[in-house]
N, C-alpha and C positions, 0 to 999 in steps of 0.2 A: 522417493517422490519424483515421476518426470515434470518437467517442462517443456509442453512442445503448445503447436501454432492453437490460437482460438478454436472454437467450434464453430462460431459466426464470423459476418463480418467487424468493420469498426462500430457501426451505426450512427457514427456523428459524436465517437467522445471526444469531451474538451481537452483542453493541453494539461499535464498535471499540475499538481500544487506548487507556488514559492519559483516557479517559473524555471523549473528542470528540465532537465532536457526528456524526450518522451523515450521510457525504455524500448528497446528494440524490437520485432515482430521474433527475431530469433536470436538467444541472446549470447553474442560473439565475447564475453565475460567469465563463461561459465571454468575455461581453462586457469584464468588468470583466479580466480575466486577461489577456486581448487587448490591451486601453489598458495596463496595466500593462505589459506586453513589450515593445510598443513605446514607451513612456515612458523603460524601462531604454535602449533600444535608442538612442534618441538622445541619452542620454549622461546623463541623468537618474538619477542614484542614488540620492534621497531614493525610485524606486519602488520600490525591496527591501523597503524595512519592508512596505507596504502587502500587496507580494508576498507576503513570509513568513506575513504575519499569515492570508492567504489561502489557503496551501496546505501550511503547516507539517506540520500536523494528521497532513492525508491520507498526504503523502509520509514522514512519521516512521512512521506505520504500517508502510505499506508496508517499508520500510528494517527494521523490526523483525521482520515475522514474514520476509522472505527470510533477516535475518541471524543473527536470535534473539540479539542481545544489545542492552539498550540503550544503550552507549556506542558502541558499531558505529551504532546508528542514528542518534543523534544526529549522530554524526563525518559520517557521509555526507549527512544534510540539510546540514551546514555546508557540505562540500565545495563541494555542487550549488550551494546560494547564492554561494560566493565564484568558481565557472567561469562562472556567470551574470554577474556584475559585471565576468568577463574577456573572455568572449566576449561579450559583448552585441552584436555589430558581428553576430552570427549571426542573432538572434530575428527580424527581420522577416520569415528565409526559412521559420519555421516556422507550418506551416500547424496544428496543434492543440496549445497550449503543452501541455495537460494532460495528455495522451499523453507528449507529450514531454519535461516531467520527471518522469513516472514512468516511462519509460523507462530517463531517466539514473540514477536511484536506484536500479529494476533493476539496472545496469551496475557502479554503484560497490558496493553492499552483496553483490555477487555478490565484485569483489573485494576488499574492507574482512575477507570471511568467508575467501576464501583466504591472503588476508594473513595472518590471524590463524593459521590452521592450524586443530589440533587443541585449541589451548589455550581454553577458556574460563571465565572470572574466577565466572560464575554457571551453575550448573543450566538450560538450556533452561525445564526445568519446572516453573520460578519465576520466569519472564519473565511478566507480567500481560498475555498479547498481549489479549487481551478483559477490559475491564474492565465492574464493574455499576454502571448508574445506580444511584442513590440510596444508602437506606441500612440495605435489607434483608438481614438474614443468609443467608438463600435463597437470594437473587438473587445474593447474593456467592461463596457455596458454587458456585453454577451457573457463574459466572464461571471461579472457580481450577479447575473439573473442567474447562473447555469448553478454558481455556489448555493443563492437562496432554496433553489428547488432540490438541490442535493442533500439541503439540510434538513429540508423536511421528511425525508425517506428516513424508515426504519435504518438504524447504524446497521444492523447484518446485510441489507439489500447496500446500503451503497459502499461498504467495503467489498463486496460481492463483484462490483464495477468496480471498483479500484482493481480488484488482483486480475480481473476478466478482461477489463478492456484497456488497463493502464499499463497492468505489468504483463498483459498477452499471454495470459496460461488459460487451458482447458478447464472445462468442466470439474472434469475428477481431479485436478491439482488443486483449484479452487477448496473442493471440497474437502481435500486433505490436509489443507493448509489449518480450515477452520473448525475440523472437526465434524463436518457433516455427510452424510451422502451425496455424489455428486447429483441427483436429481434436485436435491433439494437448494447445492448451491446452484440450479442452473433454474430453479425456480426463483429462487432470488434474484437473479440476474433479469431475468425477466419484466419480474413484475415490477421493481427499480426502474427497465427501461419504459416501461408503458407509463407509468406514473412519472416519471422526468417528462415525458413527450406531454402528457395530459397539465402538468406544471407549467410548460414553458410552452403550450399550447402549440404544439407540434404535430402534424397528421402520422396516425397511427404507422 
């Protein structure tokens, strides 16, 4: 799976979730991710921490706005990290780790949300999927409006913008990631942005 620059511009996305720092347009991790894998891989478990500390961030995002709750998301990074410390005998054969555990996050917060059903402990629309730097009222106000309108989106359209315009991959990585043809995630992506903009009453 590659990761390389968007096919659009930003269009105005918000800062991610839990107030992380925003992953990189080109990602200067990918060497360091790689030694990590293969660290794990030959039996090395002290590389989890380093791991985690590496890609926690990005894949709790992710995990939160597929599954819109954060103890779902939570559950599911844990999950990832402890199938990693079981399979590890697998990573060498993966040729882009990053892809590939957001992939796996895909997979388990798809099921974490079926699991659950219909029950949920909090309102979607008090999940903080975007949170605002600092510690302006405005910028805070912009934040909780930009989460409410994100929650209302179909979960495939707005994980669609998470991996598109948060984690900065293409069309066809997108759609690799989640299993779809890339027309279809770049159709999601779309129609996510035109309905955020119609939400937060923003010209087309």
């Amino acid at each position: 799976m590659g990761v390389g620059p968007r096919d659009q511009g930003q269009d105005g996305a918000p800062q991610p979730v839990e107030g992380s720092p925003s992953p990189p347009a080109v990602d200067p991790s990918a060497g360091r991710l790689r030694e990590l894998f293969d660290a794990l891989a030959r039996g090395d478990v002290d590389s989890l921490a380093p791991l985690y500390d590496l890609c926690a961030a990005e894949l709790h995002g992710l995990a939160l706005w597929r599954a819109g709750s954060r103890e779902d998301a939570d559950d599911v990074v844990q999950e990832l990290f402890c199938r990693l410390a079981d399979q590890r005998h697998r990573l060498p054969e993966v040729e882009n780790p990053r892809a590939y555990l957001l992939a796996i996050v895909h997979r388990l917060a798809i099921d974490r949300h079926r699991a659950r059903g219909r029950r949920r402990e909090e309102p979607l629309e008090s999940v903080p999927l975007v949170a605002a730097p600092g510690t302006d009222p405005g910028v805070a106000e912009d934040a909780r409006r930009a989460s409410r309108a994100l929650a209302r989106l179909p979960a495939p359209q707005r994980e669609a913008l998470y991996l598109h315009q948060m984690c900065d991959l293409t069309y066809a990585t997108v759609g690799r990631i989640t299993g779809v043809p890339t027309f279809t995630a770049a159709s999601r992506c779309r129609l996510g942005l035109r309905a955020l903009r119609r939400l937060l009453e923003l010209p087309p």
